[in-house]
C-alpha positions, 0 to 999 in steps of 0.5 A: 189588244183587240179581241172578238167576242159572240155572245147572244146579241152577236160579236163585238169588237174590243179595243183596249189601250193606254193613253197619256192623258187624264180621264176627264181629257180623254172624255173631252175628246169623245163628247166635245164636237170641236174635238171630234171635229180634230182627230174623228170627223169632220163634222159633229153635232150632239146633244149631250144628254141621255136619250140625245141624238148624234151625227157624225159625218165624214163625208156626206157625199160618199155616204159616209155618216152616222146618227144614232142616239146617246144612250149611256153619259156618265162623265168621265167614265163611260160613254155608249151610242148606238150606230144606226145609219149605215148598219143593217141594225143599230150597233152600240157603241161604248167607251169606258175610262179607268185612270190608271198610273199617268193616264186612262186606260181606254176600253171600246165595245161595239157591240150586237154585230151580227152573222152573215156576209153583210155583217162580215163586211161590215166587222171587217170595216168597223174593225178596221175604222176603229184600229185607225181612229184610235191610233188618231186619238192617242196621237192627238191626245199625247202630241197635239197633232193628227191626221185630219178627220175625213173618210178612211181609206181601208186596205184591201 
């Protein structure tokens, strides 16, 4: 389910889907880099506590990163970042895990999305991204397989 949301801090996206997998699973794959590193990108550094930074990278020489800092780590019910290097502002990102029946049933928020072209575009590629990777993190959780992390290319 994907919804758009505008609020005060600017629109959001929202995802919402059911994975076959425990939420304690389901957070090992958003926190530990050699997770990360199977399903999201290829190269993850963390330091897992409040306050901590990140990086993200799919492909450094393309200029496809990220870095931002943790700013919520509640194992294994929510995590939230924020995403600074290619925004034109830092966006928050957040995922909260609910168990539910045989598995956990995952809600993303990225948040403080502003107006304008520059932020339509940039909905618009976040949007896409995330549809993806998603798609890659049930996959990896429910099969034990993916497609390898690296940039993605983004239809027209």
């Amino acid at each position: 389910m994907i919804m758009e949301k505008t609020n005060s801090d600017g629109r959001s996206i929202e995802k919402e889907l059911f994975i076959k997998a425990t939420p304690q699973r389901v957070f090992q794959a958003l926190t530990e880099q050699a997770e990360l590193e199977r399903w999201f990108l290829v190269k993850a550094e963390l330091d897992l506590r409040p306050g901590g930074a990140i990086s993200f990278e799919w492909d450094r020489a393309r200029g496809v990163y990220n870095f931002g800092k943790i700013l919520v780590l509640d194992p294994p019910h929510r995590l939230s970042y924020t995403w600074e290097a290619m925004e034109p502002s830092p966006t928050p990102v957040t995922f909260e895990l609910t168990a539910e029946n045989d598995g956990t049933r995952l809600h993303l928020i990225h948040s403080g999305i502003g107006e304008g072209k520059e932020w339509d575009h940039y909905y618009t590629l976040r949007n896409n991204g995330w549809n993806i990777h998603l798609e890659h993190l049930v996959a990896w959780l429910e099969t034990g397989t993916c497609p390898s992390p690296g940039p993605i290319e983004r239809p027209s």
